[in-house]
C-alpha positions in Angstrom: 111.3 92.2 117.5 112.3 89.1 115.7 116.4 89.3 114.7 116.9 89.4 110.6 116.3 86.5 108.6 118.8 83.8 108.0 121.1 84.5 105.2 120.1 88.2 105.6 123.3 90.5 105.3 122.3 94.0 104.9 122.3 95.3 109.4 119.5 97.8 108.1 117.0 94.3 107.6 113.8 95.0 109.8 111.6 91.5 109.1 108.3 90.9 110.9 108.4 87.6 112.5 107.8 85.6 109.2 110.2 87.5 107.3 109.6 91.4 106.4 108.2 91.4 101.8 106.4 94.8 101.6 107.0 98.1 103.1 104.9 101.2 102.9 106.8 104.4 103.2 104.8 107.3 103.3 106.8 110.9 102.5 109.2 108.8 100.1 109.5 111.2 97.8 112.7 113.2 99.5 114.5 113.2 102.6 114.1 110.2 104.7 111.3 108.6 103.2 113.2 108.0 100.1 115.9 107.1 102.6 113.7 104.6 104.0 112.7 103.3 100.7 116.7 102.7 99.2 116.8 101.0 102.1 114.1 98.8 102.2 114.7 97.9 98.3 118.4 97.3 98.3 117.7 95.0 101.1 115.3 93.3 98.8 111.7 94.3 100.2 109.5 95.3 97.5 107.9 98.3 98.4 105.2 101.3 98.1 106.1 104.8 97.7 103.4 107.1 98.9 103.3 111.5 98.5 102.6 114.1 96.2 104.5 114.3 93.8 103.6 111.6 90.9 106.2 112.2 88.8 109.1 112.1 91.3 107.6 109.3 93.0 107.2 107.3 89.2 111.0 108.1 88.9 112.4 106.9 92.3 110.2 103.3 91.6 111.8 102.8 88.2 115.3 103.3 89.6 114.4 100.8 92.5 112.9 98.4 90.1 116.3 98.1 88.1 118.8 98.4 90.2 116.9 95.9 93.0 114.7 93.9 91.1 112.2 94.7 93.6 108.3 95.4 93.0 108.1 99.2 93.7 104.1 100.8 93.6 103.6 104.5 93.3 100.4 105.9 95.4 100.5 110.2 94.6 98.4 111.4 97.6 97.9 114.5 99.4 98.0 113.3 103.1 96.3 116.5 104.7 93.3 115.1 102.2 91.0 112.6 103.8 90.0 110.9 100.3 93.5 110.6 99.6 94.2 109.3 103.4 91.6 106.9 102.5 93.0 105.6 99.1 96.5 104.7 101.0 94.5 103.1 103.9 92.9 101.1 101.4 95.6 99.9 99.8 96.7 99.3 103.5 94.1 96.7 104.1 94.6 95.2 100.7 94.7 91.3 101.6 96.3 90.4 98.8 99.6 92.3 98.7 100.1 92.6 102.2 102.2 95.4 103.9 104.3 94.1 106.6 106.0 97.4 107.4 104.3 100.8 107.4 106.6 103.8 107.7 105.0 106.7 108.4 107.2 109.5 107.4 105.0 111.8 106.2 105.0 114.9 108.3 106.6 118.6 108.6 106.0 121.8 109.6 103.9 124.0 107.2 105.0 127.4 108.1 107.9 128.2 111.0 106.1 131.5 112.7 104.6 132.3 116.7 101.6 130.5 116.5 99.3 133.9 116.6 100.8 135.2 113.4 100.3 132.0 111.2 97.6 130.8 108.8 94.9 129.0 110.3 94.4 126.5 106.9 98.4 125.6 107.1 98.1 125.0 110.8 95.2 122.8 110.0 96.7 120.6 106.9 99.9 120.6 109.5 97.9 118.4 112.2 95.7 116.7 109.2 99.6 115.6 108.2 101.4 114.9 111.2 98.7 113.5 113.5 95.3 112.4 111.7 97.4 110.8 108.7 99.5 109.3 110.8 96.8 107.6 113.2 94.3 106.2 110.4 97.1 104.9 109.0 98.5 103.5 111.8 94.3 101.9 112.4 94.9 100.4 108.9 98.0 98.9 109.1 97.5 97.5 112.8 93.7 96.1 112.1 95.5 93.6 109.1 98.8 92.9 111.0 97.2 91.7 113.9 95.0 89.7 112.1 98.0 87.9 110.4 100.3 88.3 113.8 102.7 89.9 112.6 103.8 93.5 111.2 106.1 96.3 112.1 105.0 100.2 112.2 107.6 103.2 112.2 106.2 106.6 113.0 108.8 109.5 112.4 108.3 111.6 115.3 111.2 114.4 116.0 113.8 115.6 118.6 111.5 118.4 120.0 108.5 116.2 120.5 110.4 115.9 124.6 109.9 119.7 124.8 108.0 122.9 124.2 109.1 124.6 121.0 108.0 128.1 120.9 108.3 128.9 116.9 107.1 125.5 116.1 104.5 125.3 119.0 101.9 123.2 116.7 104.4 120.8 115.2 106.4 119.9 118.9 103.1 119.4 119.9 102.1 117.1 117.0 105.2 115.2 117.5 104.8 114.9 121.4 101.3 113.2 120.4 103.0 110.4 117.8 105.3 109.2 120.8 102.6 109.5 123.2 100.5 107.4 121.2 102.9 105.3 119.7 103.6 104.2 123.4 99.9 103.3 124.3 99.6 101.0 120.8 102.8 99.1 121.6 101.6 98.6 124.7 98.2 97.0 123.7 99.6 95.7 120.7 101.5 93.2 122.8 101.9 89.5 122.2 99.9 90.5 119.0 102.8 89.8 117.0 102.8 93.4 115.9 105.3 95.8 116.9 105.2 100.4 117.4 108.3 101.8 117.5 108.5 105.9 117.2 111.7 107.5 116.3 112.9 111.1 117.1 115.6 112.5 114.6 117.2 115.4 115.6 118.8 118.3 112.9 118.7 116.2 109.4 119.5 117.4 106.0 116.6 116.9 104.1 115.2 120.0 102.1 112.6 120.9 104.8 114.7 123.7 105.9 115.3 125.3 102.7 111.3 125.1 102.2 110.7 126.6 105.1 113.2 129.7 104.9 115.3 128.2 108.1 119.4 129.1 108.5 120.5 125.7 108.8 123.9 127.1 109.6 122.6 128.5 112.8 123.7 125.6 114.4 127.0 123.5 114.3 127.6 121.2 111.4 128.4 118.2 113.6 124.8 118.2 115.3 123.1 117.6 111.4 122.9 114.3 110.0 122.3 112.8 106.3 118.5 111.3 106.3 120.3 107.6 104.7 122.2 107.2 108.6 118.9 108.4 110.0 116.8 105.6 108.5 119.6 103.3 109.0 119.5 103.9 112.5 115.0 103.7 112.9 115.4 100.7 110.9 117.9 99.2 113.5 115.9 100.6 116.8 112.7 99.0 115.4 114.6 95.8 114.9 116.2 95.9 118.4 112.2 96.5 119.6 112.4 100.0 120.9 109.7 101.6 121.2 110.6 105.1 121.2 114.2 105.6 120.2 116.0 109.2 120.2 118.4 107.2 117.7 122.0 108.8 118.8 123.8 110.2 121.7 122.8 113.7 121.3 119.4 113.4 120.5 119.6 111.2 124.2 121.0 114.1 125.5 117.9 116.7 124.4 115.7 114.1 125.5 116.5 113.7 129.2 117.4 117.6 129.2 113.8 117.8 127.9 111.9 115.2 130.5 114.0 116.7 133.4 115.5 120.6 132.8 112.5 122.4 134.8 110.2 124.4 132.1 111.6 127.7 133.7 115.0 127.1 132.3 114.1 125.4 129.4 112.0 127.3 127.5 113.3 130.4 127.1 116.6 128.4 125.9 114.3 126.9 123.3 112.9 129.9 122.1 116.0 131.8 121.4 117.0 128.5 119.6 114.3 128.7 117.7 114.8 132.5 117.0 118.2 131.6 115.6 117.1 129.0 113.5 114.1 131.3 112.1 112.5 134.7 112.1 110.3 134.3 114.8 
């Protein structure tokens, strides 16, 4: 990946090779989407906020607009919705305001339960959200970049996506796929000018454990982070080219203890983890 522009200032700069003007950030509405998207506006990329919540969404633009004379869209869509899936897509392939940078962020758990006790339509909008979304999105974005040869995609993935997670056994999963994948399109994507890069944030602050009834304080304060440093740091990894990035030192550390520990020892660790962290 191409080093930032000349002139540029701001180390959280992630241009395509002919200079990064539109980014697509999908979850932007909280957490590290909207991290993504101060960001990406204060660095002077005009960009479009996509998720559910119109309202929140109008109000995050309008700040952007004024305080970074940026262009800042608004697309409110439901992600586990294929019409809605479709509407961002299209604006995707739209030729003439061309995204350079599609974040996809979008993605959670729906319910934190063993898998036999959940709801079978929440476990389905969870792997509409986290790996259908994420994937025709990803077709949309990477059909137009490669035509123009250039173009950078972020997929959000997460710490556990290196390891079983009993408690969250559909959302590890989802999360192993988007590296998995993520690692295949780089990999044909290259000399196409376009560039994959998947990044695994460990424990961040970001509301989704509130929604979800977790004890955040069930683990030590020093392993969470603030979603601004952790779209600071995807935004530099995708610069520096990696194509899957664990982003810091500890979430290094769970990924090589989750590539190497033997499932044996490893699982039942996770699971009384996850017990901690939830009712499960």
């Amino acid at each position: 990946m191409s080093e930032a522009a000349p002139g540029a200032q701001n180390p959280a700069a992630h241009p395509s090779s002919q200079g990064r003007t539109r980014a697509l950030v999908t979850g932007a509405s909280a957490g590290i989407g909207e991290a993504f998207a101060r960001l990406l506006a204060a660095d002077g990329s005009a960009v479009v906020l996509v998720a559910r919540r119109a309202e929140r969404l109008a109000g995050i633009a309008e700040e952007l607009r004024g305080a970074h004379r940026v262009d800042a869209e608004v697309v409110a869509a439901d992600l586990t919705r294929g019409e809605d899936v479709a509407r961002v897509a299209a604006r995707i392939e739209d030729a003439e305001r061309p995204i350079d940078l599609l974040v996809n962020n979008a993605g959670s758990e729906t319910e934190h339960a063993r898998f036999i006790q959940r709801d079978r339509e929440l476990v389905e909008a969870e792997v509409r959200l986290n790996v259908l979304a994420l994937v025709l999105l990803t077709h949309a974005a990477v059909a137009t970049m490669a035509r123009r040869g250039c173009g950078n995609v972020i997929n959000v993935s997460a710490g556990n996506a290196f390891f079983p997670t009993p408690g969250s056994s559909v959302y590890a999963a989802s999360k192993a796929f988007v590296n998995s994948f993520s690692e295949s399109l780089a990999y044909e994507l290259r000399g196409s000018g376009v560039r994959v890069t998947a990044v695994c944030p460990g424990f961040t602050r970001s509301g989704a454990q509130e929604r979800l009834g977790l004890r955040r304080e069930a683990f030590p304060q020093f392993m969470w982070r603030d979603a601004e440093a952790v779209a600071l740091d995807a935004l530099r990894a995708a610069r520096r080219g990696k194509v899957v990035s664990s982003l810091n030192a500890s979430g290094a550390f769970a990924a090589l203890a989750g590539r190497h520990l033997p499932r044996r020892l490893l699982l039942p660790l996770i699971a009384r983890a996850t017990a901690r962290f939830g009712d499960v």
